[in-house]
C-alpha positions in Angstrom: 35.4 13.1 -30.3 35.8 9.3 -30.2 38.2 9.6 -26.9 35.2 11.3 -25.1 32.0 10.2 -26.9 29.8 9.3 -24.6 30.0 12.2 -22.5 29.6 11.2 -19.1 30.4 14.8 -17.3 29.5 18.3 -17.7 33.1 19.4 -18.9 32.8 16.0 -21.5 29.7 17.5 -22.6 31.6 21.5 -23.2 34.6 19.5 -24.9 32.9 17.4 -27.0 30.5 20.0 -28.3 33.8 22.2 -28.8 35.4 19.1 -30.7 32.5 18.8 -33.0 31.9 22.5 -33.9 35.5 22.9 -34.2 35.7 19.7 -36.5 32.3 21.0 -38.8 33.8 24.5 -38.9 37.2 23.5 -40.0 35.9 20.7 -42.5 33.8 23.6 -44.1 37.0 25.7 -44.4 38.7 22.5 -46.0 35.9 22.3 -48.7 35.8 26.2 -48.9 39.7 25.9 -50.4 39.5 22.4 -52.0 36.5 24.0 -54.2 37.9 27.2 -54.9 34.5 28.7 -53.5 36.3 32.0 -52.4 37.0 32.5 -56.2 33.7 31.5 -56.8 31.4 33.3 -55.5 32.8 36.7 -56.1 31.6 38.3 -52.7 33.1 41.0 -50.9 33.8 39.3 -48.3 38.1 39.6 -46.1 38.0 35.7 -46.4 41.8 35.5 -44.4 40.2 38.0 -42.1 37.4 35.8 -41.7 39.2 32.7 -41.3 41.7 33.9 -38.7 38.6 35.0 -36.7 37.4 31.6 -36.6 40.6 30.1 -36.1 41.1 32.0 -33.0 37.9 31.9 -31.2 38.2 28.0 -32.1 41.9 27.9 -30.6 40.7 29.7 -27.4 37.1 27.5 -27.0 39.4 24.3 -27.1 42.0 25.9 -24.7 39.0 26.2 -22.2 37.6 22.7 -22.8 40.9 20.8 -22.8 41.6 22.6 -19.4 37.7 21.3 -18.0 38.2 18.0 -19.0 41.5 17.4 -17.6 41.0 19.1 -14.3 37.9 17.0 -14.2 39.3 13.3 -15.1 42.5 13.5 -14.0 41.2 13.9 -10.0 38.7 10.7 -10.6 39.4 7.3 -9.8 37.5 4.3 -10.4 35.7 5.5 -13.2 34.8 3.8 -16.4 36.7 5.1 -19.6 39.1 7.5 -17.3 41.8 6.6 -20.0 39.9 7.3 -23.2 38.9 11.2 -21.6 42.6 11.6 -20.4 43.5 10.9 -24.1 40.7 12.9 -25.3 42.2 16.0 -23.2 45.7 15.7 -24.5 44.2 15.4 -27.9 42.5 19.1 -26.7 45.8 20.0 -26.2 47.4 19.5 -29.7 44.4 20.5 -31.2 44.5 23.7 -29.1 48.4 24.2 -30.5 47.9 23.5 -33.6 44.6 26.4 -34.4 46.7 29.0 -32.2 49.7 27.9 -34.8 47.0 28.3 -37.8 45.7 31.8 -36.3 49.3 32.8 -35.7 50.1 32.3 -39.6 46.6 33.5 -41.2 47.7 36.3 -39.1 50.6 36.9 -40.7 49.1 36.1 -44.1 46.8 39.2 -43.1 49.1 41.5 -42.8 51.2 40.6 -46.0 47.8 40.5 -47.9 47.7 44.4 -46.5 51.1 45.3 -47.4 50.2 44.4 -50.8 47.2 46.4 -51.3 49.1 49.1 -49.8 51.9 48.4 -52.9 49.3 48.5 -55.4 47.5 51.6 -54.4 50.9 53.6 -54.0 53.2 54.4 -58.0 56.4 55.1 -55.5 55.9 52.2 -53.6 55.9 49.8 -57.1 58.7 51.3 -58.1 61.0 50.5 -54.8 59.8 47.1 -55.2 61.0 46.5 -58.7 64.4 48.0 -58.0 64.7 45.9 -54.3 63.5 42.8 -55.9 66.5 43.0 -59.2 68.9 43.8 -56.3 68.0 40.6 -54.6 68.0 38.2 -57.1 71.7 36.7 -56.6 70.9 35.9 -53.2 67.7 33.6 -54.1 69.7 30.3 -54.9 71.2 31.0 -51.2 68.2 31.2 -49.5 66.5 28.2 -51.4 69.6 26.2 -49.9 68.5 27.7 -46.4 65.6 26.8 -47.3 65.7 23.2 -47.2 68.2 22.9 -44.1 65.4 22.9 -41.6 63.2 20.5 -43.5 65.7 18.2 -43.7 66.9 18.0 -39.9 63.3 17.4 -39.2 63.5 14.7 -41.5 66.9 13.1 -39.9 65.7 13.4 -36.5 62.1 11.6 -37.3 64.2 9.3 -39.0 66.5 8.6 -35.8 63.2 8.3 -33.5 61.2 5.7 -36.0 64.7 3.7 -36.3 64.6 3.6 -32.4 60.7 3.0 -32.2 60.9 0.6 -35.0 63.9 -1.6 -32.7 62.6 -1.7 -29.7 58.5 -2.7 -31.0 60.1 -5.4 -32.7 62.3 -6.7 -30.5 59.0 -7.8 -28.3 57.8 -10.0 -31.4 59.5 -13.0 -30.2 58.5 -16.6 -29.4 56.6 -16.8 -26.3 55.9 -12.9 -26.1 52.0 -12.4 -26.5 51.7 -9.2 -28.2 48.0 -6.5 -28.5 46.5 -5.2 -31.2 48.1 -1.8 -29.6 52.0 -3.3 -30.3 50.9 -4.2 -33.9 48.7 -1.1 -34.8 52.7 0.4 -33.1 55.1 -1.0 -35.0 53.0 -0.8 -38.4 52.6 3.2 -37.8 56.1 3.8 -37.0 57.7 0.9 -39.9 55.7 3.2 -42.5 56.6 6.1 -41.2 59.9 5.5 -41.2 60.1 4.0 -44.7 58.6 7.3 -45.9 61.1 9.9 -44.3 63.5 7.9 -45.5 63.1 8.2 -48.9 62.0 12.5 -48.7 65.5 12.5 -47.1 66.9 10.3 -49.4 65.4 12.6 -52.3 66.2 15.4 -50.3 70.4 14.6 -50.1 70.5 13.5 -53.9 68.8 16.4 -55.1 68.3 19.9 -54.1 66.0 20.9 -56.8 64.2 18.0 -55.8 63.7 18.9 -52.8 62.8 22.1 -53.5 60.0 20.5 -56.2 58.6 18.5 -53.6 58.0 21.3 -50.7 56.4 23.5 -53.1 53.6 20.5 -54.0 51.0 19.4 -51.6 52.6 16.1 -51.1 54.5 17.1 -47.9 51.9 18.6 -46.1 49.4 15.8 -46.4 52.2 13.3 -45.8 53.8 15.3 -42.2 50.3 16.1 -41.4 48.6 12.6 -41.7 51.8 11.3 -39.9 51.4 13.4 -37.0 47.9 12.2 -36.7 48.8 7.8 -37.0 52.2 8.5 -34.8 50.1 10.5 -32.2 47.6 8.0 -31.6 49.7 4.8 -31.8 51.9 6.6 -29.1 49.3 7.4 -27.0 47.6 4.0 -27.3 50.8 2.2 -26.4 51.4 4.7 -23.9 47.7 4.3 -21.5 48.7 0.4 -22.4 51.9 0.4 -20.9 50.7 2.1 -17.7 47.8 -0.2 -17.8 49.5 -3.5 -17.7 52.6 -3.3 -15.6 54.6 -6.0 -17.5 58.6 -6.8 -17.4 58.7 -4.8 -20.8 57.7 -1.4 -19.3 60.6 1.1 -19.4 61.1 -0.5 -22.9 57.8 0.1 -24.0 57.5 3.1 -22.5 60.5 4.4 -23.8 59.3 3.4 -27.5 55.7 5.7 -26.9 57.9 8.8 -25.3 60.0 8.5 -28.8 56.5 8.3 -30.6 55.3 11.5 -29.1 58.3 13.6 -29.9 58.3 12.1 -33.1 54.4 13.6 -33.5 55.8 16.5 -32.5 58.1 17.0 -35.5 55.8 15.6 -37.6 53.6 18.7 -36.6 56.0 21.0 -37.0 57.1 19.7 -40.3 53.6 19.8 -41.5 53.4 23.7 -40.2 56.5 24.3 -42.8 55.2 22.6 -45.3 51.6 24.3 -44.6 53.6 27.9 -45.2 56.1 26.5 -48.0 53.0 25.4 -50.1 51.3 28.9 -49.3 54.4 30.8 -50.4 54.5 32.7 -47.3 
C-alpha cells in the first residue's frame, strides 16, 4: 500500500483497493485467532472452511492486480514514482504466493478436520486408529529427527547468504565512500538477521530436543516471518538504488540485493514450516 499510495492509474487504483481489503480482511482473521473468538462465540459456523474461502478469492484478486499494475508501469517511462509501483507489483507478487500457500494449507487442514469427524462418527474406524497409532510409536523419535533436517538447512543456507550480504555491505563503509540511508537500513537488516539464525542453528546443532521445543512455540514463525518482511524490503530498496545510480560498486551491490532476495525467499518458506509445525499439521 505505501509502494503505490497515491494512485496515479486505473490498475493503481484496482491494486491498492485489493492491498487494503486484503490487508483489513487478513488483520481481522489475525484478531479472530489472537482472541480465541471462534471459541467464543459458539456459532455454527465451518470457520477453516470459511477462511480458506477468503484466502483464496484474496490470492486470486491480488494475482489479477499484481498482473495490471505491472503490465501498466513497467511499459511507462518518464513517470514520477515508476520505482515505488514496480516495487509495489513485486510486493503483489509475494503477497499473491504467499495466500495461494495459506489457501493451499487451510485446504489441507480441511480435509484433515473431515477425516476426523469421519473417525469420530465411525466405532470401527476408532478402533484401527488406536491399533495403527501403538504400531507406530517406535518410529516417532525417527521422524522428529526428519523433522528438524529441513529446518535446519534453511537455516545454514540463510546463514551463508547474510554472511555474504553482511561482507560485501560492509566492505563499502570505508573512508571516502559516501554511503544512503538504503546501504545502512541494508547492512543493519541483514547484520541482525544473521546474528539471529545463527544462534536457532546454534541451538538447533547442540540440542535436538531444543530444537524440537522451539518449532513447536510461536517464536519461529514470528521470527522467519518478520524476517522475510525487513530482508524483502531492504533488498528491494538497495536493489531500485543500485539501478538508479550507476556507480563503480554496482555488480557488488547488486550482487548483495540478489543474495537478499533469495534470502527472503527462505525466510518465507521457513516461516510456511514453522506456520504448519506450530499448527501440528
Amino acid at each position: 500500500m505505501a509502494c503505490v499510495s497515491p494512485a496515479l492509474v486505473g490498475a493503481s487504483h484496482w491494486f491498492l483497493f485489493v492491498a487494503t481489503t486484503s490487508f483489513i480482511a487478513t488483520l481481522l482473521w489475525c484478531f479472530v485467532y489472537l482472541l480465541s473468538i471462534r471459541e467464543a462465540l459458539k456459532i455454527p459456523i465451518n470457520w477453516i472452511l470459511t477462511e480458506l474461502l477468503n484466502t483464496s478469492v484474496e490470492a486470486v484478486l491480488y494475482m489479477i492486480a499484481f498482473i495490471a499494475q505491472l503490465s501498466l508501469w513497467s511499459s511507462v517511462s518518464g513517470a514520477p514514482h515508476i520505482a515505488s509501483n514496480i516495487a509495489g507489483g513485486v510486493f503483489g507478487i509475494l503477497n499473491t504466493l504467499a495466500y495461494a500457500a495459506g489457501a493451499y494449507f487451510l485446504y489441507i487442514e480441511w480435509k484433515s478436520t473431515e477425516k476426523k469427524e469421519r473417525v469420530k462418527t465411525s466405532p470401527l474406524i476408532q478402533i484401527q486408529t488406536k491399533r495403527s497409532s501403538c504400531e507406530h510409536l517406535p518410529l516417532r523419535s525417527h521422524h522428529n529427527k526428519q523433522s528438524c533436517l529441513i529446518p535446519g538447512i534453511l537455516k545454514f543456507l540463510q546463514l551463508a547468504l547474510g554472511i555474504v550480504c553482511v561482507g560485501i555491505a560492509g566492505d563499502q563503509f570505508r573512508p571516502g565512500y559516501y554511503r544512503t540511508i538504503t546501504d545502512v537500513f541494508f547492512l543493519l537488516i541483514v547484520t541482525t538477521f544473521m546474528i539471529g539464525t545463527f544462534i536457532l542453528l546454534l541451538s538447533c546443532l547442540a540440542s535436538l530436543s531444543t530444537a524440537s521445543i522451539i518449532s513447536k512455540t510461536i517464536y519461529e514463525l514470528f521470527y522467519h516471518a518478520i524476517a522475510f518482511g525487513l530482508v524483502l524490503s531492504a533488498a528491494l530498496t538497495l536493489l531500485i538504488q543500485v539501478h538508479k545510480n550507476n556507480s563503480r560498486e554496482y555488480e557488488l551491490l547488486l550482487g548483495a540485493s540478489i543474495c537478499g532476495l533469495v534470502n527472503s525467499a527462505l525466510y518465507l518458506l521457513s516461516t510456511i514450516i514453522a506456520l504448519r509445525t506450530y499448527r501440528g499439521i
